[in-house]
C-alpha positions as CSV (number, residue, x, y, z in Angstrom):
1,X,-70.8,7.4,39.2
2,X,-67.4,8.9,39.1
3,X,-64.7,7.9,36.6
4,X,-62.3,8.9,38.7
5,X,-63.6,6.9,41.9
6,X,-60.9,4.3,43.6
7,X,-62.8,1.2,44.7
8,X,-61.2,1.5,48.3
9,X,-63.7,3.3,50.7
10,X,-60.2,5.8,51.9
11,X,-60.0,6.8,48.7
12,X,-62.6,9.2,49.0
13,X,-61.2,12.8,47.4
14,X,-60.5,12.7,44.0
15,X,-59.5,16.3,44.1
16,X,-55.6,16.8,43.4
17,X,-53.9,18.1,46.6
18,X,-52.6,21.9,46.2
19,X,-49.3,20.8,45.6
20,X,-49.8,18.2,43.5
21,X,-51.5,19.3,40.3
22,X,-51.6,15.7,38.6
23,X,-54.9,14.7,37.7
24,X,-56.2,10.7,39.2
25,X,-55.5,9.7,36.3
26,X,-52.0,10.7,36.0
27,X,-51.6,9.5,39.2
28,X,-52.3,6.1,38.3
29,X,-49.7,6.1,35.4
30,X,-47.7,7.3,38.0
31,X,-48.1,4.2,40.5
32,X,-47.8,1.4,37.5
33,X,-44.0,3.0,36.9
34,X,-43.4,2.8,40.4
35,X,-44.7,-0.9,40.5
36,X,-42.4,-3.9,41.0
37,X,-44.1,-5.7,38.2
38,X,-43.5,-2.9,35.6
39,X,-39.5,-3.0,36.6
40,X,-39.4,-7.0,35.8
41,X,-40.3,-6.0,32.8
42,X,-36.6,-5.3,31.7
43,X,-35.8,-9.2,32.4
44,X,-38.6,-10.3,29.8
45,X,-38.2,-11.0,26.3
46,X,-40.2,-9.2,23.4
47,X,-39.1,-11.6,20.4
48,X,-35.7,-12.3,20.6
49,X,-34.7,-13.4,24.4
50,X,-33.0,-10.6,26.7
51,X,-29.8,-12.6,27.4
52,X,-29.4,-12.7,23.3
53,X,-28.0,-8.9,22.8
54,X,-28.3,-5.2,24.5
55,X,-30.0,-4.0,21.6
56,X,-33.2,-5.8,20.7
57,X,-36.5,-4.8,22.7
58,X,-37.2,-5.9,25.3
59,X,-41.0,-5.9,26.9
60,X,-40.1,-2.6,29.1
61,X,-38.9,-0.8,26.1
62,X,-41.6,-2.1,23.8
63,X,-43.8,-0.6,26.6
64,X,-42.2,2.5,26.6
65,X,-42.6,3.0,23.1
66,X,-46.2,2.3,22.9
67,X,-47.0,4.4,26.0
68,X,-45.0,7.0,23.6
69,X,-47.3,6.4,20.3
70,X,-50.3,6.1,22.4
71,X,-49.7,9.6,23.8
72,X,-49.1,11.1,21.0
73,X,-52.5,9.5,19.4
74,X,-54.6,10.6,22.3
75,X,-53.2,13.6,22.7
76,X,-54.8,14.7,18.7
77,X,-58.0,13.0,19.4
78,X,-58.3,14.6,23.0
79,X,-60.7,17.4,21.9
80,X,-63.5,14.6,20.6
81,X,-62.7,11.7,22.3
82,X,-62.4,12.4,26.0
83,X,-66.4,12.1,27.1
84,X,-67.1,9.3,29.1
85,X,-63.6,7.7,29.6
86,X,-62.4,11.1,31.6
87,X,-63.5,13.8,33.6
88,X,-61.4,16.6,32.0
89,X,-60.3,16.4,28.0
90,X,-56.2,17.3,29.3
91,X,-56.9,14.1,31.6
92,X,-57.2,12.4,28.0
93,X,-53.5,11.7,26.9
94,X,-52.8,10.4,30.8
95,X,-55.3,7.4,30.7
96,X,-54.2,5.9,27.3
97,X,-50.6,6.5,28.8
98,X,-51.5,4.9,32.1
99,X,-52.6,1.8,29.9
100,X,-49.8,1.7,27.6
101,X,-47.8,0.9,30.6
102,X,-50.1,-1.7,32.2
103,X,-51.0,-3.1,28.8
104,X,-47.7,-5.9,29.5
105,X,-47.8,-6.6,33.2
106,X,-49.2,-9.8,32.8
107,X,-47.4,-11.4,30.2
108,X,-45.3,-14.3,31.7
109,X,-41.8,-15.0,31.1
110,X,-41.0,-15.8,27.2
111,X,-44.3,-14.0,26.2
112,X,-46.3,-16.3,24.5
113,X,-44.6,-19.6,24.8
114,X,-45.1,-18.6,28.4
115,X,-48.7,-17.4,28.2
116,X,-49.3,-20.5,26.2
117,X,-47.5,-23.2,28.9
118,X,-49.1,-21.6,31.7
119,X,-52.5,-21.9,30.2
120,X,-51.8,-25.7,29.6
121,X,-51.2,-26.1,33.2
122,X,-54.2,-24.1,34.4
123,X,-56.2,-26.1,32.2
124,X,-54.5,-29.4,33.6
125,X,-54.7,-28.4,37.3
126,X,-57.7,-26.1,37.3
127,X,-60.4,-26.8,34.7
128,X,-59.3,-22.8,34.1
129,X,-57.4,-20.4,32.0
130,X,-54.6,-18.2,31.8
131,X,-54.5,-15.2,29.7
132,X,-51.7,-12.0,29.5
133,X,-54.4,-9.3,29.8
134,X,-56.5,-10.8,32.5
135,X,-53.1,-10.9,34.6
136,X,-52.7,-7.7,33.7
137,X,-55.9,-6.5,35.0
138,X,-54.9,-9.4,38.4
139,X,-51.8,-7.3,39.2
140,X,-53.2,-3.8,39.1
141,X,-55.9,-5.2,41.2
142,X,-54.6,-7.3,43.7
143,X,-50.8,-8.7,43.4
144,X,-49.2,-5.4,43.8
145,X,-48.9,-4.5,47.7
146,X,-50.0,-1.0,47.4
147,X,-53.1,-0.7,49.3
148,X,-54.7,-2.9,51.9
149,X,-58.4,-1.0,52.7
150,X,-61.7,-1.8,53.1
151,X,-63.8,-1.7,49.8
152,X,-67.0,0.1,48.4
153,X,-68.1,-3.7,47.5
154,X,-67.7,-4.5,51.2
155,X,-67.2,-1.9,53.8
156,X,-66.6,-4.5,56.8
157,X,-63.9,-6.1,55.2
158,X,-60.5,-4.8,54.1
159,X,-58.4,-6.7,50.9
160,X,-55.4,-6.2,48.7
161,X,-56.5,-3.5,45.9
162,X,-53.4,-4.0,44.0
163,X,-52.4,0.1,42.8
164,X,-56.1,1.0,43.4
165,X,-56.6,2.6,40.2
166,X,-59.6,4.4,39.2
167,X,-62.4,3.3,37.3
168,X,-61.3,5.7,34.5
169,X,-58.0,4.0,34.3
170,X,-59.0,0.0,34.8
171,X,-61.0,0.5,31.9
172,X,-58.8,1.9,30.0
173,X,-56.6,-0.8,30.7
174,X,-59.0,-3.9,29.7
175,X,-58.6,-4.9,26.3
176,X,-60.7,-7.3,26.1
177,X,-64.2,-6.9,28.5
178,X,-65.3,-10.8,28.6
179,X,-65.1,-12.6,31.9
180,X,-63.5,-16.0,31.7
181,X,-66.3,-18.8,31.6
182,X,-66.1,-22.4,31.2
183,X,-66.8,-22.1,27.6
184,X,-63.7,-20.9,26.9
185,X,-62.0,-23.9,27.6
186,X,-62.7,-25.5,24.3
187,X,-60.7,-22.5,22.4
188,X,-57.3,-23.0,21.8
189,X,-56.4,-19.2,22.5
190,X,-59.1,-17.8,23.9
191,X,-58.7,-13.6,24.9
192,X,-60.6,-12.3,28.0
193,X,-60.1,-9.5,30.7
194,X,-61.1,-11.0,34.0
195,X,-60.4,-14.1,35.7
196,X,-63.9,-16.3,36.8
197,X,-62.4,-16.0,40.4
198,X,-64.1,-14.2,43.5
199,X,-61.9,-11.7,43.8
200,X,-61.2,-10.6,40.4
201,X,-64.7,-11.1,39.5
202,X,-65.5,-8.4,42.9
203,X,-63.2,-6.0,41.3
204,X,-64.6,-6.4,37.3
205,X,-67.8,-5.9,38.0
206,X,-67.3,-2.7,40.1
207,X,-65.4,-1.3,37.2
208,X,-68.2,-1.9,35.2
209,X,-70.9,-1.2,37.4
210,X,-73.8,0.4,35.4
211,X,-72.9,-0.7,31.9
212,X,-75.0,-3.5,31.1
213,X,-72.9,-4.4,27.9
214,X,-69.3,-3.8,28.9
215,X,-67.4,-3.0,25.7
216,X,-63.8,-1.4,25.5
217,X,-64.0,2.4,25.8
218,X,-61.7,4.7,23.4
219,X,-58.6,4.7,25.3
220,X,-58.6,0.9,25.8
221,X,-58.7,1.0,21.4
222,X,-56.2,3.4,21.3
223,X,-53.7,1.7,23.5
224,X,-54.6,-1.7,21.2
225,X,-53.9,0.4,18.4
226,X,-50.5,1.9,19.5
227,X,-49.3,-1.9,21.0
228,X,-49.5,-2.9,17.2
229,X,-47.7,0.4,15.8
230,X,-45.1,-0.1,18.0
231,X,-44.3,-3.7,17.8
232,X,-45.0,-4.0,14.0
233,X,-42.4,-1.5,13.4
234,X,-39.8,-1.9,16.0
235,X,-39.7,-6.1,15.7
236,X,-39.3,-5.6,12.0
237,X,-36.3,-3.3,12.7
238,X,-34.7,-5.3,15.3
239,X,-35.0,-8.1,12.7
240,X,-33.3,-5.7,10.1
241,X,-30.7,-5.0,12.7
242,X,-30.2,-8.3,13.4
243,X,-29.6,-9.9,9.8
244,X,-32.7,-11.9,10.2
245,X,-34.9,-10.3,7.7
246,X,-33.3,-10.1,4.1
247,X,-34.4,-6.3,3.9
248,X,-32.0,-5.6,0.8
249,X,-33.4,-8.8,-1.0
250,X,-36.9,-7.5,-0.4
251,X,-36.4,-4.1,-1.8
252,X,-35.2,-5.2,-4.9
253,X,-38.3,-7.3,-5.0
254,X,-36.6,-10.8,-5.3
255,X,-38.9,-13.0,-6.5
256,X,-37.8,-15.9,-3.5
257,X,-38.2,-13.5,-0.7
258,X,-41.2,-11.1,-2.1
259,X,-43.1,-14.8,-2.1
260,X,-42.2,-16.2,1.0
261,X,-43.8,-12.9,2.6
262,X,-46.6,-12.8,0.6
263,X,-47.3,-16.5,1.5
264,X,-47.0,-15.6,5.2
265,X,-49.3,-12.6,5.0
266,X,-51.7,-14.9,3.1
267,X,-51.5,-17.4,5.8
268,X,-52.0,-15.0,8.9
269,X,-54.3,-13.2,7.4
270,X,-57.4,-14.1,9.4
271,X,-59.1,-10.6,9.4
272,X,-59.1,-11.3,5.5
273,X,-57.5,-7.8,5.0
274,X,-55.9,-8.9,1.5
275,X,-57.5,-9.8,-1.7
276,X,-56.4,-9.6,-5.1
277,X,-53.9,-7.1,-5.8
278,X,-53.8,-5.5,-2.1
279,X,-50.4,-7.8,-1.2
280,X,-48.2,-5.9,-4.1
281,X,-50.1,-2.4,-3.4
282,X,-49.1,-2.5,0.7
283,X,-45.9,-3.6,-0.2
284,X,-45.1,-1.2,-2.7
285,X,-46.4,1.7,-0.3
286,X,-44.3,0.3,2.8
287,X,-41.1,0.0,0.4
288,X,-41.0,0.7,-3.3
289,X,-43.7,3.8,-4.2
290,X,-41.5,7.0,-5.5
291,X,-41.4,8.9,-1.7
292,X,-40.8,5.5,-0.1
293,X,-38.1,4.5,-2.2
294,X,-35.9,7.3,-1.9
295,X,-35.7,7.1,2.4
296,X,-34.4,3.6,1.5
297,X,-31.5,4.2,-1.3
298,X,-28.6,2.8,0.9
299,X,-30.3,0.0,1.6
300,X,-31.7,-1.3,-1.3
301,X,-28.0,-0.2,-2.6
302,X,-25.7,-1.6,-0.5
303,X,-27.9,-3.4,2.2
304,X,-27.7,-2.6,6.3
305,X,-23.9,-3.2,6.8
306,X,-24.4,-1.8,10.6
307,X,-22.4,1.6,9.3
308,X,-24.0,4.5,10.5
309,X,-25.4,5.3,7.6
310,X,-27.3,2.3,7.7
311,X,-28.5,2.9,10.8
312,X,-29.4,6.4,10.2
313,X,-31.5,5.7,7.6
314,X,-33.2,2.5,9.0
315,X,-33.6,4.6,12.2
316,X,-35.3,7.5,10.3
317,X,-37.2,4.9,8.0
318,X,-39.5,3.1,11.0
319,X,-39.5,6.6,12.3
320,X,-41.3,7.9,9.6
321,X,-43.4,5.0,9.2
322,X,-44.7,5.0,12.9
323,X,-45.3,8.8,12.2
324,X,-47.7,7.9,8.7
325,X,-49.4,5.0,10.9
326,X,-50.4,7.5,14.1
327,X,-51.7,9.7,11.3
328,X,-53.5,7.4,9.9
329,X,-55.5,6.4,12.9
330,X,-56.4,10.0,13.2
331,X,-58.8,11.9,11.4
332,X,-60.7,15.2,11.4
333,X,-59.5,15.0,15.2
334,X,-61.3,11.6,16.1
335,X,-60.0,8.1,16.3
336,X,-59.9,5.7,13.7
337,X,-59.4,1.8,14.4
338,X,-56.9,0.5,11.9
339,X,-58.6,-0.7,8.9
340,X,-58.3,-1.0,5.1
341,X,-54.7,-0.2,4.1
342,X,-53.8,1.0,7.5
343,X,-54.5,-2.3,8.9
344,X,-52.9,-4.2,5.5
345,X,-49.5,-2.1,6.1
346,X,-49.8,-3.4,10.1
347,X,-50.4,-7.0,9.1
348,X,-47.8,-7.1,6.4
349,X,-45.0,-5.7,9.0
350,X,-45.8,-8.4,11.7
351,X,-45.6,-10.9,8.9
352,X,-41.8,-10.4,8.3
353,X,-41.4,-11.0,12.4
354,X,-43.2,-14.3,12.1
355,X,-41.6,-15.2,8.9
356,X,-38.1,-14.3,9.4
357,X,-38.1,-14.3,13.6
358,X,-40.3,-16.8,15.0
359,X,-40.7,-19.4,12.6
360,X,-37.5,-20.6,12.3
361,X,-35.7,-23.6,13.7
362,X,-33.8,-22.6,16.1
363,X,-36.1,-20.0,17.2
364,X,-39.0,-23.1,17.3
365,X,-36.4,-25.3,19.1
366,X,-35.5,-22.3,21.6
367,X,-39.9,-22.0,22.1
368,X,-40.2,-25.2,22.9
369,X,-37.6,-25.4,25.9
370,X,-39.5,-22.6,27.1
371,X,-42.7,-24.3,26.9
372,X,-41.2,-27.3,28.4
373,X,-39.1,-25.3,31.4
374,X,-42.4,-23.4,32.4
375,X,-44.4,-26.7,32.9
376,X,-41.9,-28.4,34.6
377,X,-41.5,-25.5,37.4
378,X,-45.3,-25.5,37.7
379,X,-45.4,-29.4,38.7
380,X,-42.6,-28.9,40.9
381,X,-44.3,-26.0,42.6
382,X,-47.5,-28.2,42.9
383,X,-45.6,-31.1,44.4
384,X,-44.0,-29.3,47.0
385,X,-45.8,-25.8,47.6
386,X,-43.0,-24.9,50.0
387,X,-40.7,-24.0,47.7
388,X,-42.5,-20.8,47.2
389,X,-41.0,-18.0,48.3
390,X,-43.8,-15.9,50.2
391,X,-45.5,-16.8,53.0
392,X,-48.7,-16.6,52.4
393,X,-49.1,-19.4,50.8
394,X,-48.1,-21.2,53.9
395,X,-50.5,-19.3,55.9
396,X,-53.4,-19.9,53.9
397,X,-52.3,-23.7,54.1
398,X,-52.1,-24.0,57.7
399,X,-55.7,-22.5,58.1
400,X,-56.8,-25.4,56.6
401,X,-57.8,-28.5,58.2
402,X,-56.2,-31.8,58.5
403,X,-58.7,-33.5,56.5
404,X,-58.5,-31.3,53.6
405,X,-54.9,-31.2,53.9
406,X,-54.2,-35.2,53.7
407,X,-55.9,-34.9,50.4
408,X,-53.5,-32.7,49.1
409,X,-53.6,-28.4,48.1
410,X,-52.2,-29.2,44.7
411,X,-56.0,-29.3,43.5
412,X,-57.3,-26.4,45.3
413,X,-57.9,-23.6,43.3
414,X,-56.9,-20.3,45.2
415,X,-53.3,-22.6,45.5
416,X,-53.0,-23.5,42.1
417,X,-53.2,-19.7,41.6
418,X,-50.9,-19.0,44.0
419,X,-48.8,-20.9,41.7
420,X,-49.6,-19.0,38.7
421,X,-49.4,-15.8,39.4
422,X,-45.7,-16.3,40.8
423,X,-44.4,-18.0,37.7
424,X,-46.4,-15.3,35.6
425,X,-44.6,-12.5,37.0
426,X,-41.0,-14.2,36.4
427,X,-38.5,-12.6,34.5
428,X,-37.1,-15.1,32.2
429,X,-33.6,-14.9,33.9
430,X,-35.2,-15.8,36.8
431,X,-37.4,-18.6,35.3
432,X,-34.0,-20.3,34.3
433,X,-32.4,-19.6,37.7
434,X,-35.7,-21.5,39.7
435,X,-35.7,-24.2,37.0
436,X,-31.6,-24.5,37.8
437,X,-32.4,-24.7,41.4
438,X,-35.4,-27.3,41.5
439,X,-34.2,-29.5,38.3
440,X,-30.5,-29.3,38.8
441,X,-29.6,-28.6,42.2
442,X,-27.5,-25.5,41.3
443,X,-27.2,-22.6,43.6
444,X,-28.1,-19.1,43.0
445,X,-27.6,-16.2,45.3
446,X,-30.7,-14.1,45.9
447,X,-33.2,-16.2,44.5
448,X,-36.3,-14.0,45.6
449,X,-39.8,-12.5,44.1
450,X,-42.3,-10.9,45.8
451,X,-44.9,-8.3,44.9
């Protein structure tokens, strides 16, 4: 079984051209930046919603960074951790790359207000699910038009193969290895990697053909790992940036703002990382230990004023800190899943976001118009499918008969996917342009998605 193995049948070299030295897998990282879904990822939000500011992440640079941090981890664990995930140890730092980037493809527009209303309606419609990673592994599979071939599954037969990525790379890519099943339903946020549909299911299992167990393969860990550096970090600095978290307050150690975090951190803490004294001893090493202290002197001083020395040293702060995170994933050359006070200094970072960030009442207000705006375009796509935009939807409609027509496609499940995946793979700019258009009759000029 080759890693590097396409599952279309024309796919059937995996030796690099002469004059094109990239290895399959690099290739692959390759096709995902070229894809249409990895360019709407500039029109959806990370926290803090794109039409907000021009400086706060948004999903494509949070991508970006985390393709960089995963890079840079694979690229020291290469040596010892390239055997059975790659053919060749350079090919190493491509895959976890390759995944970084399609690690996001699937999240909907809003993130996880989205992800969240777009679940309720599958559920409603469907008796299914919807989950960010399993569209993920949808779009590199089938929504992107990049190849339409016959497939090692069925040679008679051609289908969409989304980017046609190799094995090496769709594993890489899958997060979570559980196929969706009926089980799930009664889980309020259930993770998976793979739709229960035909298709998808076709695809999954060809991935993971000859591993009775599927379980997440190095790469797949590494790119997990690097998504938390990156948004740990860079959502707490946008928040410093912002005004929203009361950094100066916190590195004085202000007795109201040290125990609102603490609270939070106690609260979220479902791995039970912290215990005892392990809340002051993270924070002190993220803020107030000697060789911490000092790269924050302005800060705690005069508190970040937006001068440019207060962005310089904020800037060279989360720097840093990334830095002492990617080394401590790393040791004696190997890979080391977050942990112990690694995983402490992770938790306690994504606490200030949800303290500070999401949980707040305008930010709560803002989540629930999402929440609300998301369901309501999914009924109105359901009670008139011709407002879609491609056609074939329409096509798969008129192959039906009469009979089955009368009783209405709203319930058929290949439609109500239909549905899904087109709202998934909204920006949010366009989300409010549709909802506009369908709720409040207002015109917008070149109102169009397609993969």
């Amino acid at each position: 079984m080759s890693l590097y193995e396409r599952f279309s049948i024309s796919a059937t070299s995996t030796a690099p051209a002469a004059h094109d030295p990239r290895s399959p897998v690099a290739k692959d990282r390759d096709r995902i930046i070229h894809s249409s879904a990895f360019r709407r990822l500039q029109g959806k939000s990370q926290i803090v919603g794109v039409e907000v500011g021009d400086f706060f992440r948004t999903r494509i640079t949070h991508t970006i960074e985390c393709a960089q941090i995963g890079r840079g981890i694979a690229t020291a664990v290469a040596a010892n951790e390239w055997q059975g995930v790659v053919e060749q140890p350079e090919a190493f730092p491509d895959v976890v790359e390759a995944a970084c980037l399609a690690h996001d493809l699937g999240h909907p527009p809003f993130g996880h207000n989205g992800e969240q209303a777009l679940s309720a309606m599958m559920r409603k419609h469907n008796a299914s699910l919807f989950e960010g990673n399993a569209q993920s592994f949808r779009i590199v599979t089938q929504l992107e038009s990049k190849a339409n071939a016959p497939t090692r599954a069925d040679p008679l037969r051609e289908r969409w193969l989304g980017l046609d990525l190799t094995r090496a790379t769709l594993r890489a890519v899958m997060k979570y290895t559980e196929l969706e099943n009926n089980s799930m339903l009664k889980v309020e946020h259930p993770t998976f990697g793979c739709y229960n549909d035909t298709a998808d299911r076709e695809y999954y299992e060809w991935v993971w053909e000859g591993a009775k167990n599927p379980s997440r393969t190095v790469a797949a860990a590494i790119m997990d790992t690097a998504d938390d550096i990156a948004y740990a970090v860079h959502d707490f600095e946008d928040g410093v940036w912002a005004g929203m978290i009361p950094l100066q307050a916190l590195l004085n150690e202000q007795d109201y703002a040290v125990g609102l975090l603490s609270e939070k951190v106690r609260q979220r803490d479902r791995k039970q990382l912290f215990a005892g004294s392990d809340f002051a001893n993270t924070f002190a090493a993220l803020f107030t230990d000697q060789e911490v202290a000092s790269k924050l002197e302005y800060l705690r001083t005069i508190g970040y004023d937006r001068t440019r020395e207060a962005r310089a040293e904020l800037k060279n702060y989360t720097a840093w800190l990334i830095g002492e995170l990617m080394g401590s994933v790393t040791s004696g050359g190997s890979f080391v899943e977050p942990a112990g006070d690694v995983g402490r200094r992770i938790a306690m970072l994504k606490a200030f976001a949800w303290q500070w960030m999401i949980e707040r009442t305008d930010i709560e207000t803002i989540h629930f118009g999402q929440k609300r705006l998301i369901q309501r375009i999914f009924e109105g796509y359901c009670e008139r499918p011709e407002m879609l935009p491609r056609r074939e939807e329409w096509e798969v409609i008129r192959s039906k008969s009469t009979r089955r027509q009368r009783r209405g496609w709203a319930r058929w499940p290949e439609k109500i996917r239909h549905v899904c995946d087109h709202i998934a793979g909204m920006t949010d700019g366009y989300a409010h342009a549709v909802y506009d258009q369908m709720y409040r009759a207002t015109q917008h000029r070149d109102l169009h998605l397609t993969y």
